[in-house]
N, CA, C and O atoms as a GROMACS GRO file, in nm:
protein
  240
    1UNK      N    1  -0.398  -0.116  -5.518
    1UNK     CA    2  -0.424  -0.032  -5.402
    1UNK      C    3  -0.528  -0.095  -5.312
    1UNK      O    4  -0.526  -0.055  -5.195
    2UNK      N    5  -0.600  -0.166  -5.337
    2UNK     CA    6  -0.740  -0.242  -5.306
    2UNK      C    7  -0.686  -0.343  -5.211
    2UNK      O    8  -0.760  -0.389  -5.123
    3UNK      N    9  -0.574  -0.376  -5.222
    3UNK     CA   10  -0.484  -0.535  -5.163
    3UNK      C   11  -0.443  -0.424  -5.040
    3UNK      O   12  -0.478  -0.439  -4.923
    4UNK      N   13  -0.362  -0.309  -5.088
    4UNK     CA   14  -0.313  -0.262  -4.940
    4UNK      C   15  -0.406  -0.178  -4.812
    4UNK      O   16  -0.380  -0.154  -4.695
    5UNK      N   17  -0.526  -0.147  -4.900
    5UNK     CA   18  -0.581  -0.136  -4.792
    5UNK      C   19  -0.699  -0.231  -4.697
    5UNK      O   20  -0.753  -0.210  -4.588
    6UNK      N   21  -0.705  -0.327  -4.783
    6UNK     CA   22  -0.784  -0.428  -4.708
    6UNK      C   23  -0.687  -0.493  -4.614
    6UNK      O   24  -0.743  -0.569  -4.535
    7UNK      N   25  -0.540  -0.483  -4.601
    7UNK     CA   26  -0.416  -0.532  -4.535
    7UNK      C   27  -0.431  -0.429  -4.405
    7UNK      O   28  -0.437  -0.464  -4.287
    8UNK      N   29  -0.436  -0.309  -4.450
    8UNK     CA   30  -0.469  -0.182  -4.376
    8UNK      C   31  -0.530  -0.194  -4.266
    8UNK      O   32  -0.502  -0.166  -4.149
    9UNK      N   33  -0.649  -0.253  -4.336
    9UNK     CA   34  -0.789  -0.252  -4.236
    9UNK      C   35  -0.757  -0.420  -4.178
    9UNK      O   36  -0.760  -0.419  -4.055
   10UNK      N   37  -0.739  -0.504  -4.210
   10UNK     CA   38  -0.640  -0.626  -4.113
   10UNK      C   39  -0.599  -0.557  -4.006
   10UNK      O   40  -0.671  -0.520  -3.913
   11UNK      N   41  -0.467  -0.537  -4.022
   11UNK     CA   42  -0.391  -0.483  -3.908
   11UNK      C   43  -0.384  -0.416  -3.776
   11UNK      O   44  -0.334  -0.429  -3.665
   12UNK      N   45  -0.517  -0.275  -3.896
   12UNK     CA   46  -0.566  -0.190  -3.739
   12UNK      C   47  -0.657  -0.289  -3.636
   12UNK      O   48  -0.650  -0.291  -3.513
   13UNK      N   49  -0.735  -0.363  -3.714
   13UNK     CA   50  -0.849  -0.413  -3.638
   13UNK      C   51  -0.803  -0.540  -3.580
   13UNK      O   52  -0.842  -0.548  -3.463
   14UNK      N   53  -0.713  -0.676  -3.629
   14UNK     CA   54  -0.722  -0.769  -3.532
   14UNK      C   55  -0.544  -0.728  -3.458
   14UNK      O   56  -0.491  -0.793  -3.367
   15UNK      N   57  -0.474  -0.587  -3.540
   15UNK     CA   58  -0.362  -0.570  -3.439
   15UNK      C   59  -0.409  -0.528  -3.307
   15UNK      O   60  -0.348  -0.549  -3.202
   16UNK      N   61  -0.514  -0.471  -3.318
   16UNK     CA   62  -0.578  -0.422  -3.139
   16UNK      C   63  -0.559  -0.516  -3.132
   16UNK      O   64  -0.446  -0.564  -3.138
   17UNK      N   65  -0.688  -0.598  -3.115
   17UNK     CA   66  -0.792  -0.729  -3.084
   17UNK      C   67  -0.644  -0.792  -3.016
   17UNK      O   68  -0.663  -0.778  -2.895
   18UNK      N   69  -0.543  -0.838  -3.029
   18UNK     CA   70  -0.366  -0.895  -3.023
   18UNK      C   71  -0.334  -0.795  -2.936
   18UNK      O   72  -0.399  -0.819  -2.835
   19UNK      N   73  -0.256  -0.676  -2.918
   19UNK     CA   74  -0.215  -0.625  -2.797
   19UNK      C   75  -0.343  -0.574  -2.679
   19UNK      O   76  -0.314  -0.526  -2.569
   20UNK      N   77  -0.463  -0.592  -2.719
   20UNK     CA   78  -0.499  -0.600  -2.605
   20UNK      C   79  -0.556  -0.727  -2.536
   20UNK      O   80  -0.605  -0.748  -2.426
   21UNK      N   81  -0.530  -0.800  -2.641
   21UNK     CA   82  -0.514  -0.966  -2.532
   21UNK      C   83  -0.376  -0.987  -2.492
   21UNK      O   84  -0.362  -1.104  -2.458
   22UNK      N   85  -0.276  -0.927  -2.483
   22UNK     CA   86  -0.132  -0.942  -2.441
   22UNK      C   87  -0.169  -0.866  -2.322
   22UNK      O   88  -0.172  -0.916  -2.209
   23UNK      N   89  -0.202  -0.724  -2.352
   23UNK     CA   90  -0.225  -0.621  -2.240
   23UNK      C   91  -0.292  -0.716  -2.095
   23UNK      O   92  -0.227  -0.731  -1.992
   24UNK      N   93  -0.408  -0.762  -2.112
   24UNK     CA   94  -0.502  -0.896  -2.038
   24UNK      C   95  -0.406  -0.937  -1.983
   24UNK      O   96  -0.356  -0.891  -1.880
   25UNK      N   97  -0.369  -1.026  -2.046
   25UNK     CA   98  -0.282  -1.162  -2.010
   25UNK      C   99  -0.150  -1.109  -1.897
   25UNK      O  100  -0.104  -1.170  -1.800
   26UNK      N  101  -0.110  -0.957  -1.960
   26UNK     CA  102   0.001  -0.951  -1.837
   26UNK      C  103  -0.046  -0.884  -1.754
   26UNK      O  104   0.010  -0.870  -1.645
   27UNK      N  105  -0.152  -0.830  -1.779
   27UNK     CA  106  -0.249  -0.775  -1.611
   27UNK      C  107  -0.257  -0.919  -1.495
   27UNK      O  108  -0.242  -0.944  -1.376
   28UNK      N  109  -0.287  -0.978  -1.610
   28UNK     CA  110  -0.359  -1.096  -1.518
   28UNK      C  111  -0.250  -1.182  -1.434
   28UNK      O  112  -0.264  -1.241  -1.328
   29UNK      N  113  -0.134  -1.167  -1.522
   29UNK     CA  114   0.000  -1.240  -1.476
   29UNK      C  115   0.040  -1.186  -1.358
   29UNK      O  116   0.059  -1.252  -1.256
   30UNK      N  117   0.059  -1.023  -1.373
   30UNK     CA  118   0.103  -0.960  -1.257
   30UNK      C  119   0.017  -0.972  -1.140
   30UNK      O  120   0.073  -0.991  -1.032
   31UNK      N  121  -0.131  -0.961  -1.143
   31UNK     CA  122  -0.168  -0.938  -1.006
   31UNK      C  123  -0.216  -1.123  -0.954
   31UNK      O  124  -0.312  -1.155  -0.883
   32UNK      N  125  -0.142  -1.190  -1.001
   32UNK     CA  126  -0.215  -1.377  -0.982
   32UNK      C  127  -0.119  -1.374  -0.872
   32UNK      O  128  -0.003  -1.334  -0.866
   33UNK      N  129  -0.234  -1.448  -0.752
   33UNK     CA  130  -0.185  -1.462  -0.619
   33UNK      C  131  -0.042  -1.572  -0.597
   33UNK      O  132   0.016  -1.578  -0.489
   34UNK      N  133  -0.001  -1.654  -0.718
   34UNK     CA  134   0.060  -1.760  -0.676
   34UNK      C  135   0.233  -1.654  -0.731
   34UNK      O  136   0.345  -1.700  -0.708
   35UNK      N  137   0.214  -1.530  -0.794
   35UNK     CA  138   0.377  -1.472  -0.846
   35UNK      C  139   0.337  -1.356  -0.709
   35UNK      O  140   0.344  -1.246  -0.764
   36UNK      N  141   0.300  -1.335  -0.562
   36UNK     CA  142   0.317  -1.307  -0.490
   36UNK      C  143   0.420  -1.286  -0.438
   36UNK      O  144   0.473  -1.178  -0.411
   37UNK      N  145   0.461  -1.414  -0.416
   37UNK     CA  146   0.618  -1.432  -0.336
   37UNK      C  147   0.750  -1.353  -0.359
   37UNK      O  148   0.835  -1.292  -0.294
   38UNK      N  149   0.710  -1.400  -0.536
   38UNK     CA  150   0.869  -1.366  -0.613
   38UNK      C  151   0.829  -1.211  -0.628
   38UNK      O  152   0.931  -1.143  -0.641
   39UNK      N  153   0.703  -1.131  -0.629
   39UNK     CA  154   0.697  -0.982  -0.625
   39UNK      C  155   0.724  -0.907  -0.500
   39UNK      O  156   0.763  -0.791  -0.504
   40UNK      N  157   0.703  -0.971  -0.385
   40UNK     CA  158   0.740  -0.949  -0.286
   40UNK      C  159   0.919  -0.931  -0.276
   40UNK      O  160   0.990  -0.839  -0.236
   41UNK      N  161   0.947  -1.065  -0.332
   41UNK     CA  162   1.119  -1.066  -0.306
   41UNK      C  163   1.140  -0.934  -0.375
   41UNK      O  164   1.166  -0.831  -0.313
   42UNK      N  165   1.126  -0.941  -0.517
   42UNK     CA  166   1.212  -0.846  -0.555
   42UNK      C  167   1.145  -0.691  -0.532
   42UNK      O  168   1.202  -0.597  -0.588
   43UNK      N  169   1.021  -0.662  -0.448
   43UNK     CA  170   1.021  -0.516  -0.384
   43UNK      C  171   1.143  -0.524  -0.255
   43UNK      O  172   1.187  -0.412  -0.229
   44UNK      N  173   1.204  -0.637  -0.171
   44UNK     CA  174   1.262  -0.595  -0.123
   44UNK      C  175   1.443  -0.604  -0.181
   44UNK      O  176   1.543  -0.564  -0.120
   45UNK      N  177   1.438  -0.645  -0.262
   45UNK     CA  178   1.548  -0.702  -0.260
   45UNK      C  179   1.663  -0.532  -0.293
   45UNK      O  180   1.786  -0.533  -0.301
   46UNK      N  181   1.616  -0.466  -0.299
   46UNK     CA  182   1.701  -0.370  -0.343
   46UNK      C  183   1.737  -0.318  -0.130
   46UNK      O  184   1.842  -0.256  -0.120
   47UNK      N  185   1.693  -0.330  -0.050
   47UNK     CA  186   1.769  -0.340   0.065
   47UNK      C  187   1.809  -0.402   0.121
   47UNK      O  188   1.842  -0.380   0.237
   48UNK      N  189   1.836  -0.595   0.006
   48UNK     CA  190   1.866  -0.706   0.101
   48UNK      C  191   2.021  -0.646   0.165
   48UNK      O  192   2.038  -0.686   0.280
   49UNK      N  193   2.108  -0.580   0.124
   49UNK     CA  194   2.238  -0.598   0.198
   49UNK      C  195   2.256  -0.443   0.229
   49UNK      O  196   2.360  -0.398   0.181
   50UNK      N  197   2.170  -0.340   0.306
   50UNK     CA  198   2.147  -0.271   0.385
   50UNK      C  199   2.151  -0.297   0.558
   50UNK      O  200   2.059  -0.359   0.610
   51UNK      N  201   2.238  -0.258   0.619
   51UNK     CA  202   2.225  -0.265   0.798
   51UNK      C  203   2.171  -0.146   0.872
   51UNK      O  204   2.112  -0.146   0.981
   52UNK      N  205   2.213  -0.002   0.763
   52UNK     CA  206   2.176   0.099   0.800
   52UNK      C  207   2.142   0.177   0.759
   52UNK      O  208   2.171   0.170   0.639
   53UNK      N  209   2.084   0.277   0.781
   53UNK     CA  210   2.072   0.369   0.710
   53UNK      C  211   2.135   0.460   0.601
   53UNK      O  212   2.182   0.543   0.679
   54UNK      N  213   2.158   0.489   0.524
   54UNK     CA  214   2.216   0.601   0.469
   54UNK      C  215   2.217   0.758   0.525
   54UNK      O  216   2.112   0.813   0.558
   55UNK      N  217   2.335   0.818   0.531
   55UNK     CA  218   2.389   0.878   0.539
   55UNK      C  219   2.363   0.985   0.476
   55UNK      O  220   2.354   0.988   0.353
   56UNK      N  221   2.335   1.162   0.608
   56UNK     CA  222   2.295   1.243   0.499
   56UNK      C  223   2.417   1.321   0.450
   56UNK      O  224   2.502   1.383   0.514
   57UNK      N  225   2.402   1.298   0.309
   57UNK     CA  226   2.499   1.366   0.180
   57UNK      C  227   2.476   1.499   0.176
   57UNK      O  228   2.505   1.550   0.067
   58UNK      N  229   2.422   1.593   0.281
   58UNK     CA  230   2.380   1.738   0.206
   58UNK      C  231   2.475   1.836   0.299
   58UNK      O  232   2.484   1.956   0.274
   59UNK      N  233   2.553   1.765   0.419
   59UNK     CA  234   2.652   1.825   0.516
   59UNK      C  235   2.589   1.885   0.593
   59UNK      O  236   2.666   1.974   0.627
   60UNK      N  237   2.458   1.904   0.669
   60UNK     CA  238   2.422   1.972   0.747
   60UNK      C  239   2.448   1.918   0.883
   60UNK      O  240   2.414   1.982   0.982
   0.00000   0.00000   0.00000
């Protein structure tokens, strides 16, 4: 029992210490000035092949 909880106490403590250096790392990924571009594209890309507006669906 002595083996599984010293495994126990492993896990909780350097499993943080591990997702919150992942957590970091993709903070840091997302807001780095040089993946700008490609975040930009794909906020627009969901109206690249839009000309007009949509159409209101409610019949008024």
């Amino acid at each position: 029992m002595e083996k599984f909880e010293s495994m126990q106490a492993f896990a909780l403590s350097w499993a943080l210490v591990f997702l919150f250096t992942v957590f970091v790392a993709a903070v840091i990924w997302a807001f780095w000035p040089s993946n700008k571009r490609g975040q930009d594209e794909a906020a627009r890309s969901i109206f690249r092949n839009e000309d007009r507006p949509a159409s209101d669906a409610r019949g008024s």
